[in-house]
MOPAC internal coordinates of N, CA, C and O (Angstrom, degrees):
PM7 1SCF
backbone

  N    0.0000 0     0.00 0     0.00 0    0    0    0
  C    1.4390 1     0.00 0     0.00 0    1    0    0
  C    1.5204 1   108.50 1     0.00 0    2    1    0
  O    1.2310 1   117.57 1   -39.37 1    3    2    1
  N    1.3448 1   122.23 1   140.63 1    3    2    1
  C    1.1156 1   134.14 1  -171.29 1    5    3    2
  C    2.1335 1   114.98 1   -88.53 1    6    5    3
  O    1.2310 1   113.89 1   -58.89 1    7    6    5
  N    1.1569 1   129.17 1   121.11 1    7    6    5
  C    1.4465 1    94.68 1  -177.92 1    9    7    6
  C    1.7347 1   109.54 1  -123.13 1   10    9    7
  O    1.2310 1   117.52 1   -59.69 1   11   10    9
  N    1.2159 1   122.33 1   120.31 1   11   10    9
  C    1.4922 1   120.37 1  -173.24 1   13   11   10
  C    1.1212 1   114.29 1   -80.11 1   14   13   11
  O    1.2310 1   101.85 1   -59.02 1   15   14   13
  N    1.5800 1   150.74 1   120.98 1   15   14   13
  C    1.2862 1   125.21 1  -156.04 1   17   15   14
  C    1.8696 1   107.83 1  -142.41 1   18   17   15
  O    1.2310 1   116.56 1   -80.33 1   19   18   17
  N    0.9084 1   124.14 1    99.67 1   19   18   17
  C    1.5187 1   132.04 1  -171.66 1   21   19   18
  C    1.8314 1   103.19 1   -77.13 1   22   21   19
  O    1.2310 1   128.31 1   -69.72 1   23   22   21
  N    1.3809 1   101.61 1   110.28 1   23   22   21
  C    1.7130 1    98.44 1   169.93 1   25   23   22
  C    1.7566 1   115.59 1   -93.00 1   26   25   23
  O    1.2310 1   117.57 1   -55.77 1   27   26   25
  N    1.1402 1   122.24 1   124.23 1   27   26   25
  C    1.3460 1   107.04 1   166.89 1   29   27   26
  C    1.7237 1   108.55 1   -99.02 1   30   29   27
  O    1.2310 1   123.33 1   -40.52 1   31   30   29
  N    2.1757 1   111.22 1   139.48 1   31   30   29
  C    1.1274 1    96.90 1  -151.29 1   33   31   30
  C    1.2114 1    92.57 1  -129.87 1   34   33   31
  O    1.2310 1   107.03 1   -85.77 1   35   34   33
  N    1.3928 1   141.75 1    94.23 1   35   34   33
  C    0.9822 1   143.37 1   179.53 1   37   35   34
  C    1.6608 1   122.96 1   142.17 1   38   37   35
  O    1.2310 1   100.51 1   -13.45 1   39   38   37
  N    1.1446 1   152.96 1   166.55 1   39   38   37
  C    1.5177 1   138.21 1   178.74 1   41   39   38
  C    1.9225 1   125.54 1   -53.98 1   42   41   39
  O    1.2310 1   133.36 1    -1.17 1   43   42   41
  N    1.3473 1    91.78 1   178.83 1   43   42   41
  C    1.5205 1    84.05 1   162.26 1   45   43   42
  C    1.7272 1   109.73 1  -140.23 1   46   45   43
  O    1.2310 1   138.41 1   -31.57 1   47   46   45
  N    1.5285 1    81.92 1   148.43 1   47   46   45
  C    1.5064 1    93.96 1  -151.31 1   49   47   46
  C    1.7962 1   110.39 1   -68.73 1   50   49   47
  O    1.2310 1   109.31 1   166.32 1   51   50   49
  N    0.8687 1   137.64 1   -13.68 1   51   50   49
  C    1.6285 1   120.59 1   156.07 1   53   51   50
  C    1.6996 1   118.42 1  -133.13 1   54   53   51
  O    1.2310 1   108.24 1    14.76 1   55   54   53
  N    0.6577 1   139.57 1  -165.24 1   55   54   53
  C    1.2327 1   135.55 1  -170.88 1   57   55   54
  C    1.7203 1   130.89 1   -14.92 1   58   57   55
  O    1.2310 1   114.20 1   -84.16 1   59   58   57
  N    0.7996 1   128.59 1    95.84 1   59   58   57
  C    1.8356 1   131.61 1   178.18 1   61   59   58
  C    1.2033 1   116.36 1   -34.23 1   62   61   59
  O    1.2310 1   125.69 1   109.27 1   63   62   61
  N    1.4119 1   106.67 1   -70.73 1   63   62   61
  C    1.3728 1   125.67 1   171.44 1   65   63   62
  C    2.0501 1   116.01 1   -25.25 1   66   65   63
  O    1.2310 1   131.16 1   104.02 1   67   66   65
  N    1.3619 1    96.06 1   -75.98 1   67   66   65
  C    1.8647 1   108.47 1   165.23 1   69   67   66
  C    1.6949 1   100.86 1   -58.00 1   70   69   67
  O    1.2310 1   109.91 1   123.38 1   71   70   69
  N    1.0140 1   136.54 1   -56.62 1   71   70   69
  C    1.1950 1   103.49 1  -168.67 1   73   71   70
  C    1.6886 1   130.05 1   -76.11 1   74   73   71
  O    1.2310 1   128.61 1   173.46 1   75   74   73
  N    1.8517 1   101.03 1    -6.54 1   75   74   73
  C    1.4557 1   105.78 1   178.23 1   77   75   74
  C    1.3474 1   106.04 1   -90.39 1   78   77   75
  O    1.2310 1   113.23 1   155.54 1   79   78   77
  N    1.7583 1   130.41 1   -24.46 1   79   78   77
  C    1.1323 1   137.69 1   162.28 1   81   79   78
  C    1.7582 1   110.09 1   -53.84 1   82   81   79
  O    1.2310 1   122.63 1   128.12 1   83   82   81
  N    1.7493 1   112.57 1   -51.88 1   83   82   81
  C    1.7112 1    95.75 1   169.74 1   85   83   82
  C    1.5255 1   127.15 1   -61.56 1   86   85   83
  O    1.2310 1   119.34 1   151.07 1   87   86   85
  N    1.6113 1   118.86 1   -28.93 1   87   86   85
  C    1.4835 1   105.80 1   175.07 1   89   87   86
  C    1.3510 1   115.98 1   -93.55 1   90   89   87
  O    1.2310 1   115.70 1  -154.70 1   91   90   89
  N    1.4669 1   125.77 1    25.30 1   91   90   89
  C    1.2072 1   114.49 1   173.79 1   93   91   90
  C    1.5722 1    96.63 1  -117.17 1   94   93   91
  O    1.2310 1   112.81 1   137.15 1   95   94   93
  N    1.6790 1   131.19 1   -42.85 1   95   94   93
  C    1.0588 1   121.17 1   166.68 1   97   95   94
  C    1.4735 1   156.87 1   -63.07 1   98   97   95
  O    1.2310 1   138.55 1   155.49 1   99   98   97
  N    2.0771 1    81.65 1   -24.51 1   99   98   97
  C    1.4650 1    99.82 1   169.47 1  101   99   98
  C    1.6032 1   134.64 1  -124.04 1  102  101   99
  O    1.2310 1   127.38 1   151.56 1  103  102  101
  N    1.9989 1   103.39 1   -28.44 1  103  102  101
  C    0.8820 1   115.66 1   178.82 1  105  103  102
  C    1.6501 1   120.29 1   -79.75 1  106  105  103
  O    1.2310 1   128.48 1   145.66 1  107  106  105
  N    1.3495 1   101.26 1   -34.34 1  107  106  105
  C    1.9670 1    97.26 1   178.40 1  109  107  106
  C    1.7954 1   110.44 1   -91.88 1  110  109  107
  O    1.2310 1   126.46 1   166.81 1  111  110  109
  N    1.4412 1   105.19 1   -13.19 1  111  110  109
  C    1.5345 1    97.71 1   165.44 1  113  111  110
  C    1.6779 1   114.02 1   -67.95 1  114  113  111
  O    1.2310 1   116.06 1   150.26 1  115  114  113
  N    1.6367 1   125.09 1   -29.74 1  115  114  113
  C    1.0075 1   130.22 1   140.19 1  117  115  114
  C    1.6238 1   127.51 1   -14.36 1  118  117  115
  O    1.2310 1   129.90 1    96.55 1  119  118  117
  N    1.3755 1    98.52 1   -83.45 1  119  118  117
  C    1.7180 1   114.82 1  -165.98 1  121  119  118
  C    1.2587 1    94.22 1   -82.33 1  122  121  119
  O    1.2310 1   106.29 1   172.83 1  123  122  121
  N    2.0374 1   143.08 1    -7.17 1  123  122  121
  C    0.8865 1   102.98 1   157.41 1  125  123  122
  C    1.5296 1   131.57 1   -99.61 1  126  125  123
  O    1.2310 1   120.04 1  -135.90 1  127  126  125
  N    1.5671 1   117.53 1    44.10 1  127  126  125
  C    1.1536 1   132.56 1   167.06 1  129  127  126
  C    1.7386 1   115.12 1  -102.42 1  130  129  127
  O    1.2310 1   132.71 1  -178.78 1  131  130  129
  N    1.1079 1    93.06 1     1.22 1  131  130  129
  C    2.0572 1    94.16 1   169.88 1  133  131  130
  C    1.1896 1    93.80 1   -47.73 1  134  133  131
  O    1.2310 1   127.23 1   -35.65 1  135  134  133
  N    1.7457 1   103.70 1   144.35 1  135  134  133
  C    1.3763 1   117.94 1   149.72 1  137  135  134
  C    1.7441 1   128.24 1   -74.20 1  138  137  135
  O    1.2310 1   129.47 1   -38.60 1  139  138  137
  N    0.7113 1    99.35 1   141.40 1  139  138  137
  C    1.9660 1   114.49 1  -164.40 1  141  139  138
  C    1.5235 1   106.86 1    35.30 1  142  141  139
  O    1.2310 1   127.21 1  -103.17 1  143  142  141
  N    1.3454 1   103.73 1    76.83 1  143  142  141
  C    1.7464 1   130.23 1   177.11 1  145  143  142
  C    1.4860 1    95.28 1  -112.09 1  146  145  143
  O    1.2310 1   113.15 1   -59.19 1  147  146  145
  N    1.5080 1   130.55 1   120.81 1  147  146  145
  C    1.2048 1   137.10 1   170.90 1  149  147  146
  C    1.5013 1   126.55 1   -85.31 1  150  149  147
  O    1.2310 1   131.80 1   149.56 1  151  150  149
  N    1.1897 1    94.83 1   -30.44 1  151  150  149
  C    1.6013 1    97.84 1  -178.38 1  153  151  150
  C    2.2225 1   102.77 1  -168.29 1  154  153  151
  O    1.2310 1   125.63 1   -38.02 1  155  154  153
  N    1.0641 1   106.79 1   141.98 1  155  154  153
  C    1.4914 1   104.15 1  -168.28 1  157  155  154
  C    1.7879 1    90.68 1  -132.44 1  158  157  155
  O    1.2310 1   132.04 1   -63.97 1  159  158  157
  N    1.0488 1    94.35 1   116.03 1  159  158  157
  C    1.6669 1   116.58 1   163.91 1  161  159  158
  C    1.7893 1   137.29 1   -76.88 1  162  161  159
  O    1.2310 1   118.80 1   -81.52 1  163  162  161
  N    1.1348 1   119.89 1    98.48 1  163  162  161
  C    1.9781 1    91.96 1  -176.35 1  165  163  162
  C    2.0555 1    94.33 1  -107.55 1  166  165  163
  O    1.2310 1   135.46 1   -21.97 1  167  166  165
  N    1.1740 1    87.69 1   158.03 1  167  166  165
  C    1.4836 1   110.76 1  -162.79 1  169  167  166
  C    1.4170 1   100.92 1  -131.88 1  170  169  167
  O    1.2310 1   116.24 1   -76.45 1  171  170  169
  N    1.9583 1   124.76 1   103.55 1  171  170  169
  C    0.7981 1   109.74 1   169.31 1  173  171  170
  C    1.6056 1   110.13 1  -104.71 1  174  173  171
  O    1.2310 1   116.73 1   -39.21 1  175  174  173
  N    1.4730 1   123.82 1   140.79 1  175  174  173
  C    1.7235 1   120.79 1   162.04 1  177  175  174
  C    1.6120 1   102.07 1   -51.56 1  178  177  175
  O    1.2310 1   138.33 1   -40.42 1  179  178  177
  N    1.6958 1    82.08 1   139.58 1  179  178  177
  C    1.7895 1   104.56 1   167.58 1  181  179  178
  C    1.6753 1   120.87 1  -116.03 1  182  181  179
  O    1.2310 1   116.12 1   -61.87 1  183  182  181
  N    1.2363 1   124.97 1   118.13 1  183  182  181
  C    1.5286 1   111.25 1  -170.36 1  185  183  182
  C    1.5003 1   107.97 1   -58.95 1  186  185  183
  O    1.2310 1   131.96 1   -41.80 1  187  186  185
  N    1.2064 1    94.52 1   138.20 1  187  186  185
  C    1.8116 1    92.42 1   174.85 1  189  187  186
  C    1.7527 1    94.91 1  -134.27 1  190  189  187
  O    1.2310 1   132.79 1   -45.44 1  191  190  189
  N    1.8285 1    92.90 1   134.56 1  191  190  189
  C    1.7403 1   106.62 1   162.06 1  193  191  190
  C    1.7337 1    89.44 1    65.37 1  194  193  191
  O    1.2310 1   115.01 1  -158.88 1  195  194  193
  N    1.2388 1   127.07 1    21.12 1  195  194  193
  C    1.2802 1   126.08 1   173.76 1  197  195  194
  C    1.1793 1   113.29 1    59.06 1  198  197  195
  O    1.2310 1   118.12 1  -121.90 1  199  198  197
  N    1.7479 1   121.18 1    58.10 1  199  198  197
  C    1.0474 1   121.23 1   173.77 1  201  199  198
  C    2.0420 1   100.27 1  -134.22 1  202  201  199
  O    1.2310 1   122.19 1   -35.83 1  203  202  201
  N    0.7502 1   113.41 1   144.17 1  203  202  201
  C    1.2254 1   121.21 1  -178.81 1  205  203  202
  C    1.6413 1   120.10 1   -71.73 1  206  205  203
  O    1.2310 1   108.94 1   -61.52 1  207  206  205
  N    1.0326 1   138.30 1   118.48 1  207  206  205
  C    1.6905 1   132.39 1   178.71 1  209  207  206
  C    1.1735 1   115.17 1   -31.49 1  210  209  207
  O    1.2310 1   116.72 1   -21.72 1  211  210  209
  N    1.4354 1   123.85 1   158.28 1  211  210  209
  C    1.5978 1   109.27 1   179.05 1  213  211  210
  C    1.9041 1    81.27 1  -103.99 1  214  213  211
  O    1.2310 1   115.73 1   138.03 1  215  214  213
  N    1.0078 1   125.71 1   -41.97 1  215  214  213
  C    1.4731 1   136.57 1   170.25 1  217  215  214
  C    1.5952 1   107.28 1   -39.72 1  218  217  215
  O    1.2310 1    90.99 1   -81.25 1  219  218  217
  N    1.6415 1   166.13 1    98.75 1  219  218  217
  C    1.2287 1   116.50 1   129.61 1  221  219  218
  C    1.1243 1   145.52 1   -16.28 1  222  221  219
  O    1.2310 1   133.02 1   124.17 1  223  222  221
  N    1.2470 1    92.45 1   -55.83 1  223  222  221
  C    2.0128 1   114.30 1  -159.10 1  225  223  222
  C    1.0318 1   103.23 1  -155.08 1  226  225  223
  O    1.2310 1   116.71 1   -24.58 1  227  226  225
  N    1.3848 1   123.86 1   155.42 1  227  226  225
  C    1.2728 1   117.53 1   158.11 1  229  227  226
  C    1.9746 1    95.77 1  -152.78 1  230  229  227
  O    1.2310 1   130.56 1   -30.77 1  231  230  229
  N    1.5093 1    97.24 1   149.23 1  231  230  229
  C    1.2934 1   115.54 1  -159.31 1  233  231  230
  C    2.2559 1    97.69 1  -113.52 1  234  233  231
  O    1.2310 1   124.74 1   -52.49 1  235  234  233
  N    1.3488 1   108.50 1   127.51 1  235  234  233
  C    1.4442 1    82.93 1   173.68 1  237  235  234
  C    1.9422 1    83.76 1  -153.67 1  238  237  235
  O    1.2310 1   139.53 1   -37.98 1  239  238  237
  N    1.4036 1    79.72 1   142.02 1  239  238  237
  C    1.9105 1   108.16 1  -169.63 1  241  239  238
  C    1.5104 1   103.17 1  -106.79 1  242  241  239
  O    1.2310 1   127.73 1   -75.80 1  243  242  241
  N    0.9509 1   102.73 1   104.20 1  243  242  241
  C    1.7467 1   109.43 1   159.38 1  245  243  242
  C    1.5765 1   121.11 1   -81.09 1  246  245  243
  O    1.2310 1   126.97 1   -42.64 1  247  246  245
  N    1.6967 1   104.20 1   137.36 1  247  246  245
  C    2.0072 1   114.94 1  -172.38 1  249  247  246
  C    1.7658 1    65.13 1  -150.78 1  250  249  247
  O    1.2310 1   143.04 1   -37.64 1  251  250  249
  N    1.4615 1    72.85 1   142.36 1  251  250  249
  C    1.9333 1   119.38 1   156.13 1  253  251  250
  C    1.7982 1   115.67 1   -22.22 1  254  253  251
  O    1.2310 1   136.44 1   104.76 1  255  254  253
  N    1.6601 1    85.78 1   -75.24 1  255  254  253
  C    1.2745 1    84.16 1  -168.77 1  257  255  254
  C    2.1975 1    86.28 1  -150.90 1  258  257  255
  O    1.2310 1   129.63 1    -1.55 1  259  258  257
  N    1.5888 1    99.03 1   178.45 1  259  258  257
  C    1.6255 1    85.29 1   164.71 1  261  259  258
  C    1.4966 1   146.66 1   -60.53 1  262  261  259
  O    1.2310 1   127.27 1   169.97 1  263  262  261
  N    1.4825 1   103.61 1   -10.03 1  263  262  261
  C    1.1830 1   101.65 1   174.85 1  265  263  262
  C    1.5759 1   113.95 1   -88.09 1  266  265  263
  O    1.2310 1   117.27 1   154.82 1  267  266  265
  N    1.4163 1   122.80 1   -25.18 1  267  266  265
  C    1.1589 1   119.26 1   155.58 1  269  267  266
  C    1.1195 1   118.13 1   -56.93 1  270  269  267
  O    1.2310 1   101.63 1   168.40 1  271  270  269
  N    1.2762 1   151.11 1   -11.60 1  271  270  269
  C    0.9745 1   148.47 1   165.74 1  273  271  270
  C    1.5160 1   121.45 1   -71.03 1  274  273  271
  O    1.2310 1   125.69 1   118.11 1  275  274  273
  N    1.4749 1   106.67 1   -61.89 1  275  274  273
  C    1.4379 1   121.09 1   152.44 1  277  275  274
  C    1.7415 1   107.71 1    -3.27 1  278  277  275
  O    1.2310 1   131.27 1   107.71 1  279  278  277
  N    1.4259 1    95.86 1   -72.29 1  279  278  277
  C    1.5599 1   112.32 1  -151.02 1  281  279  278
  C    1.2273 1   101.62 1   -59.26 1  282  281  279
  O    1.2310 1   114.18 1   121.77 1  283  282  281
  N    1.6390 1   128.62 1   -58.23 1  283  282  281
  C    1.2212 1   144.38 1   159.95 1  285  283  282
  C    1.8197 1   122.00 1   -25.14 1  286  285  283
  O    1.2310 1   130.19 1   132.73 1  287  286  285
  N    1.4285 1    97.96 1   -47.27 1  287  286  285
  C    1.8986 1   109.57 1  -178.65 1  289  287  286
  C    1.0408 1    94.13 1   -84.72 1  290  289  287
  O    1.2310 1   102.06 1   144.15 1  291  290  289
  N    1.6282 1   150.39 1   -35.85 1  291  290  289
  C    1.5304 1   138.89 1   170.70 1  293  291  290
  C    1.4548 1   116.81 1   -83.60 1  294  293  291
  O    1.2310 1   115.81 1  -169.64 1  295  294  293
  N    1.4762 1   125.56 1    10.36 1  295  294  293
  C    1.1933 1   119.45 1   160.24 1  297  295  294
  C    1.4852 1   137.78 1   -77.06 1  298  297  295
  O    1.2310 1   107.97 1    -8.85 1  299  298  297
  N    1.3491 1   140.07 1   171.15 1  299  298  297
  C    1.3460 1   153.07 1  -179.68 1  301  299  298
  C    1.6601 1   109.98 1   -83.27 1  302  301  299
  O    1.2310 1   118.99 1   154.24 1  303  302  301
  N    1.1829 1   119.52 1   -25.76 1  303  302  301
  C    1.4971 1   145.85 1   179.63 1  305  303  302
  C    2.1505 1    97.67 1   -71.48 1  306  305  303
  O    1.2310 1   131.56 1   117.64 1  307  306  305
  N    1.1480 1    95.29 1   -62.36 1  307  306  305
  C    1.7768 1   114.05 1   177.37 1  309  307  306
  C    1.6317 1    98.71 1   -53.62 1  310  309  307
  O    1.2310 1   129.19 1   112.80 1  311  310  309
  N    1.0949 1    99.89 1   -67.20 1  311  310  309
  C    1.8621 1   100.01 1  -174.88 1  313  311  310
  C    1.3605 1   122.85 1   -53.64 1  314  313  311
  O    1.2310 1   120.56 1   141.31 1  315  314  313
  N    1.1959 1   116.53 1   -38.69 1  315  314  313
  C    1.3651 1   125.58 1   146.88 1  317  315  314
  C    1.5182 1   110.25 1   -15.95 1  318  317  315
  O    1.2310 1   128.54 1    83.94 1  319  318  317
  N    1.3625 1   101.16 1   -96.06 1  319  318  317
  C    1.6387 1   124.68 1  -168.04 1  321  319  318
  C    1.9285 1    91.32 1   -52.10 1  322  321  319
  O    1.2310 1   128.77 1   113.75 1  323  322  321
  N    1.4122 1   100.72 1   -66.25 1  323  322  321
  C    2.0584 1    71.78 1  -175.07 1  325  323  322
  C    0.9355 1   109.82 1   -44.15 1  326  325  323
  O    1.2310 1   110.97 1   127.60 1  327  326  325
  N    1.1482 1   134.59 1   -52.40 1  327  326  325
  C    1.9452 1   122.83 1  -163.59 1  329  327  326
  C    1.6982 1   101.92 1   -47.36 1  330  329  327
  O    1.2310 1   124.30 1   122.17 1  331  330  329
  N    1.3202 1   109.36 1   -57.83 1  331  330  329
  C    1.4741 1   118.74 1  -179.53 1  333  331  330
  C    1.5179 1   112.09 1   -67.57 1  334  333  331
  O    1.2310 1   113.69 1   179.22 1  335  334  333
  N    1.2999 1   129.54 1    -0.78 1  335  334  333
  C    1.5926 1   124.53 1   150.81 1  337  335  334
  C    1.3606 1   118.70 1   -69.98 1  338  337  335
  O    1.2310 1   129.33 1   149.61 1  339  338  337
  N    1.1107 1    99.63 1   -30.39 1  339  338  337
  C    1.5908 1   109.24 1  -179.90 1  341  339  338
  C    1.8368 1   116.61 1   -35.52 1  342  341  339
  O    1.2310 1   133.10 1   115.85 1  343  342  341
  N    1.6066 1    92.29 1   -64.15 1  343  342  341
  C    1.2608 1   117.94 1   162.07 1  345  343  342
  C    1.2874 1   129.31 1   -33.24 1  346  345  343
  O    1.2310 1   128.22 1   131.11 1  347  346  345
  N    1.7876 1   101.78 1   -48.89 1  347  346  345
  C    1.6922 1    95.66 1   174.22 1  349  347  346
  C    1.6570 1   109.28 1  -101.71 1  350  349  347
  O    1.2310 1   120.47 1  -166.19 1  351  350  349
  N    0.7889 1   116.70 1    13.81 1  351  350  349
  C    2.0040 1   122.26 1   164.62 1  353  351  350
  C    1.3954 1    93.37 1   -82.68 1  354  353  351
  O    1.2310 1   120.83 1   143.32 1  355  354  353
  N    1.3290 1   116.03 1   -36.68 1  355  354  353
  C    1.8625 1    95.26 1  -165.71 1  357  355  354
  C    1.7632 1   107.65 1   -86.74 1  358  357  355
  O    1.2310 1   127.16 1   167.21 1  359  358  357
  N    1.3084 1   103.84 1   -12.79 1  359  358  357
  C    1.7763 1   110.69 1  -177.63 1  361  359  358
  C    1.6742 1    95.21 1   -89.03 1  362  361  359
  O    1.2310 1   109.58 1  -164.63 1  363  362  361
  N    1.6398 1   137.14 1    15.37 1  363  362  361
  C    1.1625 1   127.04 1  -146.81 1  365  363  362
  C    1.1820 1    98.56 1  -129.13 1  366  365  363
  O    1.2310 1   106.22 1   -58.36 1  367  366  365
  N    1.3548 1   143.21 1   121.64 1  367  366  365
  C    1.5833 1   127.80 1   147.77 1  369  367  366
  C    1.3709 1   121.77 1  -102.63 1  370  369  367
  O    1.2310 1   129.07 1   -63.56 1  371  370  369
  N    1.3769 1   100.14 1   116.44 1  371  370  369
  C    1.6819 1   127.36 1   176.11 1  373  371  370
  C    1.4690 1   126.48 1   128.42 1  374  373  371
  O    1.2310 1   111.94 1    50.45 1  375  374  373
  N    1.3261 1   132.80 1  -129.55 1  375  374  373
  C    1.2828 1   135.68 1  -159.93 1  377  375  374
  C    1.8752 1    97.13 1  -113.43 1  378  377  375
  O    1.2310 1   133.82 1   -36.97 1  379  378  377
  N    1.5494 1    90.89 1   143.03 1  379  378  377
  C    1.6955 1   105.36 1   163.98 1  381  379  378
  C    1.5902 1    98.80 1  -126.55 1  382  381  379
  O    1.2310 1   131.80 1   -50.57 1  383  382  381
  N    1.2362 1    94.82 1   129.43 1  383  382  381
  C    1.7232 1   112.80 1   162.71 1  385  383  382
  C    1.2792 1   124.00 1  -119.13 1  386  385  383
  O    1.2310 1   130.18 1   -52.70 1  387  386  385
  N    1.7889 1    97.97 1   127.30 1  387  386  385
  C    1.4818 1    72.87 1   166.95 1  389  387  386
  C    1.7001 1    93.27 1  -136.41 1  390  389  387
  O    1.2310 1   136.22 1    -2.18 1  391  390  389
  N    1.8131 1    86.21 1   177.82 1  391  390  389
  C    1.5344 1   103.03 1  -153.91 1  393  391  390
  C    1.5826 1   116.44 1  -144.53 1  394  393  391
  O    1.2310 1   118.62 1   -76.72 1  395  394  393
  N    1.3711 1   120.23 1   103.28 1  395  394  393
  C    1.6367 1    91.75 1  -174.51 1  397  395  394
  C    1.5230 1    89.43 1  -112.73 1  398  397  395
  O    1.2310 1   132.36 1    -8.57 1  399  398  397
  N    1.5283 1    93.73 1   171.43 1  399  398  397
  C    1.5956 1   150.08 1  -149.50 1  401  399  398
  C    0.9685 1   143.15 1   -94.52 1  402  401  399
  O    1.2310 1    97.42 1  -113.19 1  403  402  401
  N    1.6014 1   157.78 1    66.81 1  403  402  401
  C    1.4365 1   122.83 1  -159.80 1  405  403  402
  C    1.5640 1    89.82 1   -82.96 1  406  405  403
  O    1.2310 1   127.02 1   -41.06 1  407  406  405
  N    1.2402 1   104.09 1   138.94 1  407  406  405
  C    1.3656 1   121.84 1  -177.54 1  409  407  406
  C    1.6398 1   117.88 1   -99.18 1  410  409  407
  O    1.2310 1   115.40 1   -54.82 1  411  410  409
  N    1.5449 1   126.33 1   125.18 1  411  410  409
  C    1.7379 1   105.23 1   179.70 1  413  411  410
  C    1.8398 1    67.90 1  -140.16 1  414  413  411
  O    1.2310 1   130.90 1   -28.07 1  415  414  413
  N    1.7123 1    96.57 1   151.93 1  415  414  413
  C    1.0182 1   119.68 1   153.64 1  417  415  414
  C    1.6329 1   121.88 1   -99.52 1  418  417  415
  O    1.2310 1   120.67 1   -30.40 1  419  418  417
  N    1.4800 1   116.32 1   149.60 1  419  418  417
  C    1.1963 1   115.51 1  -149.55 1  421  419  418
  C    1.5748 1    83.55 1  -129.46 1  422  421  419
  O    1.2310 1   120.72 1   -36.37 1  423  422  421
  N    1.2751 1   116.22 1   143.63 1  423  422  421
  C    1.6751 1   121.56 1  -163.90 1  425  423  422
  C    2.2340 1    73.79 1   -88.39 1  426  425  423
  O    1.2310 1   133.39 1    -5.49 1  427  426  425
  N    1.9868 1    91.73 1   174.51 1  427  426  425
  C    1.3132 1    97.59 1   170.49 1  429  427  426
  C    1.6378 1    94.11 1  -153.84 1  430  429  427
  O    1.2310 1   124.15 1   -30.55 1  431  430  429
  N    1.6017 1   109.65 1   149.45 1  431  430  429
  C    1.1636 1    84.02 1   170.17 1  433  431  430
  C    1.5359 1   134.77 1  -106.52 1  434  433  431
  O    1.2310 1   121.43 1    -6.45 1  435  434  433
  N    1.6877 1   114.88 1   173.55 1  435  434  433
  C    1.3778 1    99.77 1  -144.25 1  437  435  434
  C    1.8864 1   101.90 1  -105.74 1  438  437  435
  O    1.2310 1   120.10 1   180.00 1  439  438  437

């Protein structure tokens, strides 16, 4: 399994609240219309010991294999959501990474 994974690295520049309300209402209803997208993850940072995340968020999209992926990064569905990243880079202060994955799940026991 393939995993695409967008980190956002640093705060956001006015209100939290509105900007976690835009990527949950508008921006991942977006990305979760990729074509052959298996599973879509959101990742919010939690302060711990009163320290702030170095992460906001982080976003990570599961496809099959790379060519599912392919299909997904050359779609009309994808272009969408970049155009509409735009939006949350400018509500954002600092770094976006992104990073893909070969992904294996590892059993644990229960």
């Amino acid at each position: 399994m393939l995993a695409f994974c967008a980190y956002y690295e640093g705060t956001v520049k006015g209100s939290e609240a509105e900007f976690d309300a835009y990527v949950q209402e508008v921006h991942l209803p977006l990305v979760a219309k990729y074509p052959k997208l298996q599973q879509l993850r959101y990742q919010k940072g939690v302060v711990r010991d009163g320290q702030a995340p170095k992460f906001y968020l982080t976003f990570e999209l599961f496809f099959k294999d790379w060519d599912d992926f392919e299909v997904a990064k050359n779609s009309a569905e994808r272009q969408l959501a970049v155009d509409d990243a735009l939006k949350l880079e400018a509500m954002f202060e600092g770094d976006i990474h992104h990073v893909v994955y070969d992904n294996e799940e590892i059993a644990v026991a229960s």
